[in-house]
N, C-alpha and C positions, 0 to 999 in steps of 0.2 A: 423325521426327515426335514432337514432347512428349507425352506423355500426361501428364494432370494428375490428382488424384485429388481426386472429390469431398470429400475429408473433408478437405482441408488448404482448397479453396473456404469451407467451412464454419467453419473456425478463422479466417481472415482475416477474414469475415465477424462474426465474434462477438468479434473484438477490439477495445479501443477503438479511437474515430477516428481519433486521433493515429497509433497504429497500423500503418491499415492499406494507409495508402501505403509506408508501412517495409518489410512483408509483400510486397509486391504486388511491390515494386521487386528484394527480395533473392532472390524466388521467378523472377523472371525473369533475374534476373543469373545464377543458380546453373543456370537451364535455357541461357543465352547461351553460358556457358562450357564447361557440362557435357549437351552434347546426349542424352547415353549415359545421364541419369542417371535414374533411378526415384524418384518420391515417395511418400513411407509415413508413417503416423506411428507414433513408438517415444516411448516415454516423457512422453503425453498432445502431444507436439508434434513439427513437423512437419519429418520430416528427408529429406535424400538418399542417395541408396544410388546403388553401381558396383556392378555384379556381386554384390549383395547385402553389403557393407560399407557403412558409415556414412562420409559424404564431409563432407556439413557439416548441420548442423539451427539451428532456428529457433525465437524463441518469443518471445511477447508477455503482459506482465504489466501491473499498473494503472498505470503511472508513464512504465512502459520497455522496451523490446524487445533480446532476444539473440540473436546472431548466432555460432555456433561451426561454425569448422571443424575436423574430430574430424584427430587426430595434429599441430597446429600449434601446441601445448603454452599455455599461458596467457601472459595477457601486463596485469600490473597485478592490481589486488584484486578489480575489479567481475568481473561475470558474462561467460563468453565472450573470447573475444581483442578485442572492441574494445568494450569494459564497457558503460554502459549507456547504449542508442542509443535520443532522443527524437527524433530529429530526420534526418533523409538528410542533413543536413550531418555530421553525426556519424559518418557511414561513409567509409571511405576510397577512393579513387576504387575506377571501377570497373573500371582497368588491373589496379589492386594485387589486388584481390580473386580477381579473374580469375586472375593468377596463382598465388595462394593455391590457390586450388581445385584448376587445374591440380595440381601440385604435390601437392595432396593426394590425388589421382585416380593421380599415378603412384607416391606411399607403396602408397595401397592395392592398386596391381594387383603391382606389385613384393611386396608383403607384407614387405615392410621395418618397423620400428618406431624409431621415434624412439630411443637409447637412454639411459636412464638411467643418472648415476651410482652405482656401487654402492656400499652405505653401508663407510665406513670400522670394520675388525674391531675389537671392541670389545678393549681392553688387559686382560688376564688379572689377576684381583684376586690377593692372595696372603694361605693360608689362615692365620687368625690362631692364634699360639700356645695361644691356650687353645681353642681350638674344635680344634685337630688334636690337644691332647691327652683333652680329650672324645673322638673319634673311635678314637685308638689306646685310648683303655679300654674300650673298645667293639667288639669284633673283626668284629659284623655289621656296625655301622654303617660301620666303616671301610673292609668289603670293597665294599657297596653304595657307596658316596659314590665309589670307586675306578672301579666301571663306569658312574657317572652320564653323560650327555653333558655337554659343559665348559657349555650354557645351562643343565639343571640345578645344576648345582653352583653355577655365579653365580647362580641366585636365592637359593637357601642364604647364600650369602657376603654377597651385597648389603643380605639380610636383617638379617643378625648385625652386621653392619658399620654399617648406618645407624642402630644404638640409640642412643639418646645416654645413658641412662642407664647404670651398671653392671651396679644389679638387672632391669635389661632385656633387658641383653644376655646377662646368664647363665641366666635364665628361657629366653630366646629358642636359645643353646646347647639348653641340657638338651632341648628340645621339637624340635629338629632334631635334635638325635641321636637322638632315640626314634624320630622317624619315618624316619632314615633306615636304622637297624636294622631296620625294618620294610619296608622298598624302596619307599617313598613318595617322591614328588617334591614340595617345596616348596607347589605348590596345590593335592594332590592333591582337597581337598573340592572341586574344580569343574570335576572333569575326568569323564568320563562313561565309567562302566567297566562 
């Protein structure tokens, strides 16, 4: 049996007219497909839940309505995987959907995730002659900047390296090796110690 929840009644209702056949249509497709599913709403609008995960949500603005099914990754610029829906011509059957959902119902109980590719290691800068000789005259600075983690140390390097000026770049030295004598890391003013 659907149970429906008043307060997603209340949203379709208070959407524009254009709307709320949009609403009406996708809230029954998402119940056709997904008998098991529970309505809630999260984040002012109105979504479905399996076993308490997030299956697909919904929502309606002044122009256009969204239609997202959550792990089916984006697809174009607009909002939601089938951008911005004026119109039931603008959703795509209601085979495809259907299967979407599916689909989406067996990510969630599987607890599978979609995976991401991992971003490619950034390439190791190397450190420039006159900043490692700043560092060797410097026997703290040089033993800190030794135990840095290698992101530490690239913010240093990226630092000193993007000067474009000369008197920039050796201002920008001197004030990194002070602070690295000091065992400060690159932003330390914004870190909360």
């Amino acid at each position: 049996m659907v149970q429906t929840d008043p307060r997603i009644d209340a949203f379709i209702a208070s959407a524009a007219p254009f709307a709320q056949p949009i609403l009406a249509h996708l809230r029954a497709l998402v119940h056709g497909a997904l008998p098991d599913c529970v309505e809630t709403i999260k984040w002012g609008m109105p979504h479905f839940t399996v076993a308490g995960k997030n299956v697909a949500g919904m929502a309606a603005f002044k122009a256009h309505c969204a239609f997202v099914i959550h792990g089916d990754g984006r697809q174009g610029d607009a909002m939601g995987q089938f951008g911005k829906i004026t119109t039931l011509a603008d959703l795509p059957s209601v085979a495809a959907l259907t299967e979407k959902l599916h689909a989406a119902r067996e990510r969630t109980a599987s607890g599978t995730k979609r995976s991401r590719a991992k971003p490619a290691p950034k390439a190791d800068i190397p450190v420039p002659d006159d900043f490692a000789a700043a560092l060797t005259a410097t026997p703290d600075a040089e033993a800190h900047f030794a135990t840095f983690a290698p992101g530490y140390r690239r913010e240093y390097l990226e630092w000193i390296t993007e000067a474009k000026a000369a008197t920039t770049r050796a201002r920008r030295i001197a004030q990194a090796v002070e602070w690295i004598a000091a065992g400060k890391r690159r932003n330390w003013k914004y870190e909360r110690c």
